[in-house]
N, C-alpha and C positions, 0 to 999 in steps of 0.2 A: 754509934749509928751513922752511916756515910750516909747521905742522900746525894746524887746526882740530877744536876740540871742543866738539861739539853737546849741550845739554844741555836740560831743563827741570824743574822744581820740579811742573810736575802728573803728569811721568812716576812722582812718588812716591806719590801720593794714589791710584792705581790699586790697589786688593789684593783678591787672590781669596778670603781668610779664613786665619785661623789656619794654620799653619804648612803650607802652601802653599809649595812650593819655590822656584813665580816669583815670588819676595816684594819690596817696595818697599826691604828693604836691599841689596839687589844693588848698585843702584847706586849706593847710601852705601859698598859694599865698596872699588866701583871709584875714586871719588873721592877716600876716603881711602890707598885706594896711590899713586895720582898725586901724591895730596901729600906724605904722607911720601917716593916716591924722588926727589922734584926735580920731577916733571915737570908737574905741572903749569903752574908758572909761566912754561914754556917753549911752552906751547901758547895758541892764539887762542880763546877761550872765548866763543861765543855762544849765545843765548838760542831754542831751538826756536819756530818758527811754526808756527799751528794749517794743517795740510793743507789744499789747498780741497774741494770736491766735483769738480772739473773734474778734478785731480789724479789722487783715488782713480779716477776713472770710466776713468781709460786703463788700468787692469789690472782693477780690482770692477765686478761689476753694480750696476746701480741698486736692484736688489733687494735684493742683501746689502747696500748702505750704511744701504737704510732698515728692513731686517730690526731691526739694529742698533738703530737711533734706535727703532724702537718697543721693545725687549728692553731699553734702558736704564732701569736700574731709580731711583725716585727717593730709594728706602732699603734697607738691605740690601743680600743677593747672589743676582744671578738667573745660571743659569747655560747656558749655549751648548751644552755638552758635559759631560761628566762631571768632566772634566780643567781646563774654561776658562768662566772667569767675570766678571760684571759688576759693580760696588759702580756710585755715582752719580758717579766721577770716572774711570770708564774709555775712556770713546769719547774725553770730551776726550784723556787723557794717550795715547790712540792716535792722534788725529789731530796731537796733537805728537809722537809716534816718527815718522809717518809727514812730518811738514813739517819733521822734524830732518835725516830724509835729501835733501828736494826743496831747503834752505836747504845743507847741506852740497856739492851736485850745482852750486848755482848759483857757490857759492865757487870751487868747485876749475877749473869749465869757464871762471869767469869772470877766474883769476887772481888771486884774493884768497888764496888757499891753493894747498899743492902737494897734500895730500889733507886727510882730514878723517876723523875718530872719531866715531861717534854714540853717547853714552851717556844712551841710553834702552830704555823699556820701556812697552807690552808687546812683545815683539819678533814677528816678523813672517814667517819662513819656511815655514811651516805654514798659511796664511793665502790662500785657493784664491780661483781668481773669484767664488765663488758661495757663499763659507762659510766662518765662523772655526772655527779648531780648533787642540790642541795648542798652548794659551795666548796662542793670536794672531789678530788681528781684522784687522788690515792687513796686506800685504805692504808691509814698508820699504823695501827693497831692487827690490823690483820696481817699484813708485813712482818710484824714486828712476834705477832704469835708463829706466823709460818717458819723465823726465820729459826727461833727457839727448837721446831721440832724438827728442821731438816740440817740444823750445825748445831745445836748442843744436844742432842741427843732426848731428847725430854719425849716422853709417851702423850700425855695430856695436860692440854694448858685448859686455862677459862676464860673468857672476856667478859669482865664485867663492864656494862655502861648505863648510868643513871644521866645519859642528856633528855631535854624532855623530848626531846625526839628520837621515835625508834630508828635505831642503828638497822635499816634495811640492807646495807651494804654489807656488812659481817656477818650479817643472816644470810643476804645469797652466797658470798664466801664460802661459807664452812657450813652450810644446811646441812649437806650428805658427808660430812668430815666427823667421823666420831672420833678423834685424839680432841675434839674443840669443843667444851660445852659453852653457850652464851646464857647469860640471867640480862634480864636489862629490866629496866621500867621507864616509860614514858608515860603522856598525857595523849589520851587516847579518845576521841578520834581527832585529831590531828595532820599536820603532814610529818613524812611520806603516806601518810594512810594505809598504813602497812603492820605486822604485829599481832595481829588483835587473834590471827590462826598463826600459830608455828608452825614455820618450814621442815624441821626437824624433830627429831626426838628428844635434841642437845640444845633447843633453843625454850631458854623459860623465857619468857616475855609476860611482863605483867603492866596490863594497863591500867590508867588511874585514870579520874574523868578530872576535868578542869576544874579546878578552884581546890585539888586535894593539897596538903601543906602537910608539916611533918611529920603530925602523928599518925598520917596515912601512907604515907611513904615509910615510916621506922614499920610498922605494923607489917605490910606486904611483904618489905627483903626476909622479917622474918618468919614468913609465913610461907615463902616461895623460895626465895634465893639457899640457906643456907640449907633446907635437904638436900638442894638438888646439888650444890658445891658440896656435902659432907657425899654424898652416893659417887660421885665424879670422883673427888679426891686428885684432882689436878695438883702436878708438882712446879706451876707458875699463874702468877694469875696477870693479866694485862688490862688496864681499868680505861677505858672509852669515856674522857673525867670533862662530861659537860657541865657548867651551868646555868645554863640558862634557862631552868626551874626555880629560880632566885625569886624571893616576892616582888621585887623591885625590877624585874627584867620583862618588860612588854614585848618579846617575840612569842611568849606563850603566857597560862593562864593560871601558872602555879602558886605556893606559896612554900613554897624553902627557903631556908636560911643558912648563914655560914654555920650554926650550928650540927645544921642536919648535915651537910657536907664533911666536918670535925668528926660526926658520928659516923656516920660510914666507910670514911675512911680507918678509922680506930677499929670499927669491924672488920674490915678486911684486913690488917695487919693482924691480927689476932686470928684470925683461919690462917693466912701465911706462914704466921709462928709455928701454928701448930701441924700445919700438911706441906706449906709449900717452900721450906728454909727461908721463911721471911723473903721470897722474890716475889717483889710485882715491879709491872711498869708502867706509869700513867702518861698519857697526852690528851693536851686539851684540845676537846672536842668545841662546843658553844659554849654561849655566855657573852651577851652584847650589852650590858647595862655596865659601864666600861669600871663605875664604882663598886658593883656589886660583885663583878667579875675578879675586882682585885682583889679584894678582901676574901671571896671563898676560895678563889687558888689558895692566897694565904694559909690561910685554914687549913686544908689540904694537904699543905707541903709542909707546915708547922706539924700534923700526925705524921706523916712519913719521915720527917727528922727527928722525932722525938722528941719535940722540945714544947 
C-alpha cells in the first residue's frame, strides 16, 4: 500500500493574524504526529505544485480568481470576510492547497499511489464559485474532483466530507453536476447555516444537532451515506477530511474521537476496494485543537496506509 503526502513550505507562510484559529501551526501539528507515531517514513512525501488558472477555472469564475489577485495585499492583512483573510503569501500557499490535490488526483489515477493525504492549507470547503469565505479561497477538493473527470477520464466521482461544517462550497459546485454525488454530515444548525435543504439530487447532507458523538455519527453514514454511494457507484471518491468534530476542539460542539475518525476512514477504504480501485484523495479541511488535530490526521493516514 503506497500512501502519498502532499505538502508545501508556502502552505505555512499564509496567516490570517494573531491568534486566528486557521493558523500556520496546524500543519506543523500534523507533521510532527506523523513523526513521532512512525508514520511518516512510511508515506511517499511530495512537494505541492502551484494550481494552473485552467484548473481553478473548472469549478471558480474568472471573476473570483482575479477578484483575488487584485485583493492581494502587498503588506499586511486585507480581508475577504470578517472571518477570512489575506497577508502577501496567501493566494500563493492557495494555489498550492489547491495543485496539492490536482498533483495528489494525478498519482492515485495514475498508479503512483493507492491514495494520497494533502497537508495543506488554506483549506477549501467553503470556498463557492463566485467567492471565498469561512477561511477558504479555493475549493481543493472540488479542483481536484473536476480535475479527475475532465483528464482522467472518470464518469463519476463522490465527495465525501465529515468537517463539522457543512461543505457549502462543494454544494454550490457541483449542485447541478450529476457525474458528482456529495454525502457530508455536519452539526447543524451551525455556520455556514446552510445543508439542512439539498441543493441537489446528488447532495446527501445529514445534519446532527450539537452535543451528537460517535455513536450518532457511525449510525447516520450508515443510515444515509452508504445507499446513496452503493446507487452512485462512483469510480473515485475525494474525502473533504475535517476535524474539528473532535471532543476536545471548541470551534464546535461535537464529540468525536480519533476513533471515529480510524472508523470512517476504514469504511471508505472498504467501498473503494470494492467500487472505486481503492482511489481516494483526502485534504484537510478543519481541525483547530492543534492536539487533537494531530492525533486524528494520524489516525487517518495510519487507515490509508494500512498500518
Amino acid at each position: 500500500m503506497t500512501t502519498a503526502l502532499i505538502r508545501h513550505t508556502d502552505c505555512v507562510r499564509h496567516d490570517m493574524g494573531h491568534h486566528h484559529p486557521e493558523c500556520p501551526a496546524r500543519l506543523g501539528a500534523v507533521e510532527d504526529q506523523l513523526i513521532a507515531s512512525g508514520l511518516m517514513q512510511a508515506l511517499d512525501v511530495h512537494e505541492a505544485p502551484l494550481a494552473t488558472r485552467e484548473q481553478l477555472l473548472r469549478v471558480h469564475s474568472e471573476a473570483h480568481l482575479d477578484a483575488l489577485e487584485r485583493k492581494a495585499p502587498d503588506q499586511g492583512i486585507a480581508h475577504v470576510d470578517p472571518d477570512t483573510a489575506m497577508n502577501p503569501y496567501t493566494l500563493r500557499a492557495a494555489y498550492r492547497a489547491a495543485g496539492a490535490a490536482v498533483l495528489a488526483t494525478d498519482l492515485v489515477c495514475g498508479g503512483r499511489a493507492d491514495n494520497a493525504f494533502c497537508n495543506v492549507r488554506p483549506p477549501g470547503h467553503h470556498a463557492e464559485r463566485r467567492r471565498a469565505m469561512g477561511f477558504c479561497f479555493f475549493n481543493n477538493v472540488a479542483v481536484a474532483a473536476a480535475h479527475a473527470l475532465a483528464v482522467h477520464g472518470l464518469e463519476r466521482v463522490a465527495v465525501i466530507d465529515f468537517d463539522v461544517h457543512h461543505g457549502n462550497g462543494t454544494e454550490d459546485i457541483f449542485a447541478e453536476d450529476g457525474r458528482v454525488l456529495m454525502v457530508s454530515i455536519f452539526q447543524h444548525p451551525f455556520y455556514p447555516y446552510s445543508g439542512a435543504e439539498p441543493r441537489g439530487e446528488h447532495m446527501v447532507n445529514v445534519p446532527l444537532p450539537a452535543y451528537s458523538a460517535g455513536r450518532q455519527f457511525r449510525e447516520a453514514v450508515e443510515r444515509h451515506w452508504w445507499p446513496a454511494l452503493d446507487r452512485f457507484d462512483p469510480q473515485m471518491l475525494f474525502v473533504s477530511a475535517g476535524f474539528d468534530a473532535h471532543r476536545d476542539d471548541d470551534m464546535a460542539s461535537m464529540g468525536l474521537v480519533e476513533a471515529d475518525y480510524a472508523w470512517i476512514t476504514g469504511s471508505l477504504m472498504e467501498f473503494a476496494a470494492r467500487r472505486c480501485a481503492g482511489r481516494i484523495v483526502s485534504a484537510l479541511e478543519g481541525g483547530y485543537e492543534l492536539h487533537a488535530l494531530g492525533r486524528s490526521v494520524a489516525a487517518h493516514v495510519r487507515v490509508l496506509a494500512g498500518l
